[in-house]
N, CA, C and O atoms as CSV, one atom per row, in Angstrom:
chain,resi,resn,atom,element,x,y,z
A,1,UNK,N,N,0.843,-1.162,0.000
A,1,UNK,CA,C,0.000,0.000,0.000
A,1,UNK,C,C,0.901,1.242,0.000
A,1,UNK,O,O,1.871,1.531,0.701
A,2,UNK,N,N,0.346,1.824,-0.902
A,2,UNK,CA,C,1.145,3.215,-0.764
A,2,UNK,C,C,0.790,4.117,0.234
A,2,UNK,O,O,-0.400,4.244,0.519
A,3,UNK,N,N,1.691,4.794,0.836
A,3,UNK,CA,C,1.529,6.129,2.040
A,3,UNK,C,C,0.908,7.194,1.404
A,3,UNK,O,O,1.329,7.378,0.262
A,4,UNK,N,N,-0.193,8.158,1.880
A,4,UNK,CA,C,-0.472,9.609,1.251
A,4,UNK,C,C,0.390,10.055,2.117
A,4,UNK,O,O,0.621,9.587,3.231
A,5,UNK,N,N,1.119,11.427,1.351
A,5,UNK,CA,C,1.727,12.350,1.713
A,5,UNK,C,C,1.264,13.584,2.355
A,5,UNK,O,O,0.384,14.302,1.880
A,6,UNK,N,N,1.974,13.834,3.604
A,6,UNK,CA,C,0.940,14.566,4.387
A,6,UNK,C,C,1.895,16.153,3.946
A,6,UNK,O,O,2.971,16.220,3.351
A,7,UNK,N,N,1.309,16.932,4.315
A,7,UNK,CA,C,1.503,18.449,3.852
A,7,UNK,C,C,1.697,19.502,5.141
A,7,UNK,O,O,0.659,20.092,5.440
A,8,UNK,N,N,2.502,19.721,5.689
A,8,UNK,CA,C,2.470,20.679,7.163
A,8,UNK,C,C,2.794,22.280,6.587
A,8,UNK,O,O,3.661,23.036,7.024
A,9,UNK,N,N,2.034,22.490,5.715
A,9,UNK,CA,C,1.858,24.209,5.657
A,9,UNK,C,C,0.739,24.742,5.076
A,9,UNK,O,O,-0.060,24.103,4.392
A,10,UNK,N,N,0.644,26.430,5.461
A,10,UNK,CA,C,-0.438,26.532,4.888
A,10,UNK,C,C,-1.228,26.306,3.426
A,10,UNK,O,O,-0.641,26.249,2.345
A,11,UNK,N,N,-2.647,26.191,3.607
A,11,UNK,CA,C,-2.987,25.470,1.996
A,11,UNK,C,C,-3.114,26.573,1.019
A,11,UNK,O,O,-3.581,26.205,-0.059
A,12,UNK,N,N,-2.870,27.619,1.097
A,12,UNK,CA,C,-2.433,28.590,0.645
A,12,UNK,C,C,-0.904,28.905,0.114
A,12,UNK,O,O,-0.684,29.770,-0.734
A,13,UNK,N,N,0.103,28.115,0.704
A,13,UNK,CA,C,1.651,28.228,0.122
A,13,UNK,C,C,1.670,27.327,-0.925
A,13,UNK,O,O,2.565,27.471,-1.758
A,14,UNK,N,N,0.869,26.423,-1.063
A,14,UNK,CA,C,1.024,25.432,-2.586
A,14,UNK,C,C,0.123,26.685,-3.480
A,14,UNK,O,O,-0.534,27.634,-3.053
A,15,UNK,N,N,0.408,26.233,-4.874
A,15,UNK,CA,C,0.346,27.091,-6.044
A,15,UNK,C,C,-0.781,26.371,-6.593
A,15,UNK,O,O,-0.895,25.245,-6.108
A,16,UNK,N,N,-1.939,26.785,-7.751
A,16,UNK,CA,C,-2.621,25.865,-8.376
A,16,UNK,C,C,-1.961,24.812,-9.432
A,16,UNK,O,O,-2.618,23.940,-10.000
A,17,UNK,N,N,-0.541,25.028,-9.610
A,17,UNK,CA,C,-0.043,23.383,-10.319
A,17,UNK,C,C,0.040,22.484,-9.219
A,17,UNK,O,O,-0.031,21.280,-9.466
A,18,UNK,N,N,0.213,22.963,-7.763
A,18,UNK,CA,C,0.066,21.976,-6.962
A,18,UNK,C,C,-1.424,20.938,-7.344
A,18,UNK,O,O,-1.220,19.977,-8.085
A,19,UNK,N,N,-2.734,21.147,-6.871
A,19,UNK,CA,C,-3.769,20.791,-6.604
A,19,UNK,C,C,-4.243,20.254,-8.155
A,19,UNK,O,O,-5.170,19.464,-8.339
A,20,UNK,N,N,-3.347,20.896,-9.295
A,20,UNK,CA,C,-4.017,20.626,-10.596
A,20,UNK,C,C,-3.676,18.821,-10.394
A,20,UNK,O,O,-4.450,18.079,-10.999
A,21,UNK,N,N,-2.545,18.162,-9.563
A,21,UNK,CA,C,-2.061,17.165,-9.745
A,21,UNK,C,C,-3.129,16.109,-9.143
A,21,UNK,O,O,-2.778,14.937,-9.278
A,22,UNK,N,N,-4.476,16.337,-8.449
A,22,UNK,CA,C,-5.124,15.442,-7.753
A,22,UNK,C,C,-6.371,15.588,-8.601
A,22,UNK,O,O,-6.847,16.487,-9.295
A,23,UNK,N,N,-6.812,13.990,-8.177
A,23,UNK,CA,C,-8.431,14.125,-9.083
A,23,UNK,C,C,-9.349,14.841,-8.238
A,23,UNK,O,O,-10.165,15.654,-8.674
A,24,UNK,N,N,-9.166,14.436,-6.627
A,24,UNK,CA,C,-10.029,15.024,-5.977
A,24,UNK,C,C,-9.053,15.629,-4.829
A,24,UNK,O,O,-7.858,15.341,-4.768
A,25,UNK,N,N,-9.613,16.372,-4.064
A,25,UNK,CA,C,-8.865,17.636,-2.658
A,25,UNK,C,C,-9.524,16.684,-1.383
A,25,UNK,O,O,-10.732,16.573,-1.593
A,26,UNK,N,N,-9.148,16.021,-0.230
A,26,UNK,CA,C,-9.394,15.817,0.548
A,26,UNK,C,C,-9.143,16.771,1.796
A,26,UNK,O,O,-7.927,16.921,1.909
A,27,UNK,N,N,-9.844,17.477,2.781
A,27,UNK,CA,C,-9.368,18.534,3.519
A,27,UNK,C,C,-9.380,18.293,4.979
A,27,UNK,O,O,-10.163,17.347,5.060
A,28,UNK,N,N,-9.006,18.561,6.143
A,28,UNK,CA,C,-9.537,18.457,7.126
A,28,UNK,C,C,-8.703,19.375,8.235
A,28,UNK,O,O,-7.772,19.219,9.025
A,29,UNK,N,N,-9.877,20.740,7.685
A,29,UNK,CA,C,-9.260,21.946,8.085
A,29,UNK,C,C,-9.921,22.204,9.284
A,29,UNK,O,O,-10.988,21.710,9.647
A,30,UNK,N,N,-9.082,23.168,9.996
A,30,UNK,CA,C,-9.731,23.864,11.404
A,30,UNK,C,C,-10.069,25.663,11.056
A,30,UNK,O,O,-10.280,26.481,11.953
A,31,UNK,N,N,-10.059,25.896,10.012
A,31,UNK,CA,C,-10.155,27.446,10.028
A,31,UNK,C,C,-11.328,27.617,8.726
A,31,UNK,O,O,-11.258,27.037,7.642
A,32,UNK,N,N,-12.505,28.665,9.205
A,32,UNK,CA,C,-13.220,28.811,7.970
A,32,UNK,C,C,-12.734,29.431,6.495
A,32,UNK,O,O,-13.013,29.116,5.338
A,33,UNK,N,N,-11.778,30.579,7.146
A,33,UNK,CA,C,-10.793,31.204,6.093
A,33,UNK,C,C,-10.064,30.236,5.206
A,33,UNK,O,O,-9.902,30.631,4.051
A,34,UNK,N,N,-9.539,28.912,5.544
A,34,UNK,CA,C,-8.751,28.137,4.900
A,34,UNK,C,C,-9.515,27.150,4.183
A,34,UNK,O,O,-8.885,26.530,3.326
A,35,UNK,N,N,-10.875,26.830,4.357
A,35,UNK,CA,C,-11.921,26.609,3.715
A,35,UNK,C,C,-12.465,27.176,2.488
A,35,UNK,O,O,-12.594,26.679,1.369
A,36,UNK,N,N,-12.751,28.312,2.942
A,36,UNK,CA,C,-13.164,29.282,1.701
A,36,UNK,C,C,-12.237,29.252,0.710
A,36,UNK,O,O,-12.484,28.874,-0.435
A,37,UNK,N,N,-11.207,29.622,1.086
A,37,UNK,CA,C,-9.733,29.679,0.137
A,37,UNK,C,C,-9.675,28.586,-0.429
A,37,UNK,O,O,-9.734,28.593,-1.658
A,38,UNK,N,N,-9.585,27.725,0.051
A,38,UNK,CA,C,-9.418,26.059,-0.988
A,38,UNK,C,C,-10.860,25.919,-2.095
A,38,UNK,O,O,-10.765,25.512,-3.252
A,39,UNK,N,N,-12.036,26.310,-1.499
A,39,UNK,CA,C,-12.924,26.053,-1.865
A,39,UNK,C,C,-13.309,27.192,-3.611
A,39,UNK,O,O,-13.940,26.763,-4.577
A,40,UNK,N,N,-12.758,28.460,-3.505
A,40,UNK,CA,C,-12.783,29.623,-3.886
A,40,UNK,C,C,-11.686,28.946,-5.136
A,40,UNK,O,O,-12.281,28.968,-6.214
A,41,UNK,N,N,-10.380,28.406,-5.263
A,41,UNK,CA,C,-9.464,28.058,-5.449
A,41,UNK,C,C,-9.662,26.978,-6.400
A,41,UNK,O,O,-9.005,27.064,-7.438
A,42,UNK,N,N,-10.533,25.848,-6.241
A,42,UNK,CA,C,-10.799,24.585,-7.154
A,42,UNK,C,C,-11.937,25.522,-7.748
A,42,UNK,O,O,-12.039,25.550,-8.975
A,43,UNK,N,N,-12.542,26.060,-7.209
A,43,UNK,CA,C,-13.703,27.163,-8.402
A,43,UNK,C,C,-12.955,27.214,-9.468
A,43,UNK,O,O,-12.868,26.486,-10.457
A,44,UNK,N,N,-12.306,28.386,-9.063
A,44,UNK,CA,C,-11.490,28.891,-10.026
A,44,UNK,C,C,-10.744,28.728,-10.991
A,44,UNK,O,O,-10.532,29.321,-12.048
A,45,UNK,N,N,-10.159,27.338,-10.206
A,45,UNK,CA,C,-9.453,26.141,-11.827
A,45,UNK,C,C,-10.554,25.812,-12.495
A,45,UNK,O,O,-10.196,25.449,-13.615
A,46,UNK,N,N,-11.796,25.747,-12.377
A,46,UNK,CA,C,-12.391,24.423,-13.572
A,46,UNK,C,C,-12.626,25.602,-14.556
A,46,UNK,O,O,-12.731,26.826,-14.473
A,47,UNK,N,N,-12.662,24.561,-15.626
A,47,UNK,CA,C,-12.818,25.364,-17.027
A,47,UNK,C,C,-14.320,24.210,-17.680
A,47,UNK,O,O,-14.193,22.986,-17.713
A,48,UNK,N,N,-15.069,24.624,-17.941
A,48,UNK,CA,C,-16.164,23.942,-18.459
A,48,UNK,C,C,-15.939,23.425,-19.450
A,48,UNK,O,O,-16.383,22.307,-19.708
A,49,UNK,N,N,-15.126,24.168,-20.330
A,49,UNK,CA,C,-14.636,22.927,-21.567
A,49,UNK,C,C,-13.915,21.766,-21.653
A,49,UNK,O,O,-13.688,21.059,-22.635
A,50,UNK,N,N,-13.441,21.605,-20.024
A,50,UNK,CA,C,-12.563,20.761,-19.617
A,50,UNK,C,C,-12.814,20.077,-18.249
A,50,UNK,O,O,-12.337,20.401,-17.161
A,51,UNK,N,N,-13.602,19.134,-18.513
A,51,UNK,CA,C,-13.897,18.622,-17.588
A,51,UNK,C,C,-12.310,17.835,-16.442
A,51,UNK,O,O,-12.186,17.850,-15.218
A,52,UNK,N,N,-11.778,17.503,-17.053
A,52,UNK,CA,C,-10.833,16.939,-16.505
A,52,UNK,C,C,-10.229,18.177,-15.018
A,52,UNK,O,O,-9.303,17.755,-14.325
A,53,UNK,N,N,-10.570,18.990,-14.823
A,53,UNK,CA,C,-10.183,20.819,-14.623
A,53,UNK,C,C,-10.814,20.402,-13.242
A,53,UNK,O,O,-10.214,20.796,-12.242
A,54,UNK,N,N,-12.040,19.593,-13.056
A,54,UNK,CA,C,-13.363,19.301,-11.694
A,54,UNK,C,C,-12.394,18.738,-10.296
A,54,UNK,O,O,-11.583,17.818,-10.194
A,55,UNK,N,N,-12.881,19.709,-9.361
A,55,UNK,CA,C,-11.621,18.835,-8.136
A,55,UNK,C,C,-12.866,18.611,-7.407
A,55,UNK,O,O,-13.077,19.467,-6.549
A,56,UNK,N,N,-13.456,17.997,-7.479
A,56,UNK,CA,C,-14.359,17.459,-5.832
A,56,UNK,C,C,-13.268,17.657,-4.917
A,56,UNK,O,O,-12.055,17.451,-4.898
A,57,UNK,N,N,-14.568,18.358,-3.816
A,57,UNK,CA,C,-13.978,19.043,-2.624
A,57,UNK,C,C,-14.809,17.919,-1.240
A,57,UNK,O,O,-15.953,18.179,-0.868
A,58,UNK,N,N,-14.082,16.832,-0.696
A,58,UNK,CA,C,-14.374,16.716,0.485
A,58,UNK,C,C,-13.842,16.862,1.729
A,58,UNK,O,O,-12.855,16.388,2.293
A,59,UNK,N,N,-14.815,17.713,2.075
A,59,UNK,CA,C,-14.209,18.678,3.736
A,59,UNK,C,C,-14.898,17.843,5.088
A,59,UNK,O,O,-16.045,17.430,5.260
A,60,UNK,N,N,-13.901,17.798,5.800
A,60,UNK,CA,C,-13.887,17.216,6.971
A,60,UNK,C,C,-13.218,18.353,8.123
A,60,UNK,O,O,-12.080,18.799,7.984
A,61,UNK,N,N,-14.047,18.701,9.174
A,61,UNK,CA,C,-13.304,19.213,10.019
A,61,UNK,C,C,-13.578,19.770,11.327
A,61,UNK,O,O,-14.618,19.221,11.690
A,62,UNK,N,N,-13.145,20.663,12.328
A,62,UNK,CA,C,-13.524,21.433,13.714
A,62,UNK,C,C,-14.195,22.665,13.491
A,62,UNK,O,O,-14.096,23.318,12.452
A,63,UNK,N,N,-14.677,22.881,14.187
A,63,UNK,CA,C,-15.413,24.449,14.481
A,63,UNK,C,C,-15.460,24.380,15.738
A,63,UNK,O,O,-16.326,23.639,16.203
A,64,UNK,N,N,-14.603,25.081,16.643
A,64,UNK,CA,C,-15.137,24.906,17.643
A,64,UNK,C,C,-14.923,23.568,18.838
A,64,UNK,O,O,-13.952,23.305,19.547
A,65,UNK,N,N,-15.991,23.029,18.730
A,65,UNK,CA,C,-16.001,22.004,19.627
A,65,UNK,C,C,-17.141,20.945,18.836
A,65,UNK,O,O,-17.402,19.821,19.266
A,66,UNK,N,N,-17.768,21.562,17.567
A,66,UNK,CA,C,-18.469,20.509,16.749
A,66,UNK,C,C,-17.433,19.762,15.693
A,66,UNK,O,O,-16.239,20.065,15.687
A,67,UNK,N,N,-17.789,19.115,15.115
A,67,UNK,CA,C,-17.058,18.764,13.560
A,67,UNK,C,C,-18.281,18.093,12.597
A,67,UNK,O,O,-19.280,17.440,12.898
A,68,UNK,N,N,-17.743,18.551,11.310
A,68,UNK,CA,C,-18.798,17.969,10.342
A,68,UNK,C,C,-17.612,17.198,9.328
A,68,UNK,O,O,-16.420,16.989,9.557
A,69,UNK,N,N,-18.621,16.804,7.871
A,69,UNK,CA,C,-18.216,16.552,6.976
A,69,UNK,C,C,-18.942,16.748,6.191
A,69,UNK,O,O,-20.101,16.947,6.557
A,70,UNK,N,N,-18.548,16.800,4.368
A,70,UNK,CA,C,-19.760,17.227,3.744
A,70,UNK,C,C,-18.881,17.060,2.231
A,70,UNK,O,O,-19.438,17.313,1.162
């Protein structure tokens, strides 16, 4: 089995050739700001003529003292 590679900085210091490299973004953030930003971010790459461009976004994470997923 292969290891995923874990990432210890903000998701904001990778570039969009970073994220262009995954089919999908798995997240499991503690900040709404760093949410939006990722979320704002795979928007922004897709190109409708190009489907291949689509990052499904699944977010996992804290608020607080709740956690969701979605």
């Amino acid at each position: 089995m292969t290891p995923v590679p874990s990432h210890y900085c903000k998701i904001q210091d990778k570039d969009e050739d970073f994220y262009q490299e995954f089919a999908l973004v798995i997240c499991g953030l503690d900040s709404i700001e760093a949410r939006r930003w990722i979320n704002a971010t795979l928007i922004g790459m897709f190109d409708a003529e190009n489907p291949d461009t689509m990052k499904p976004l699944i977010d996992g994470g804290t608020e607080g003292t709740q956690g969701h997923s979605s």
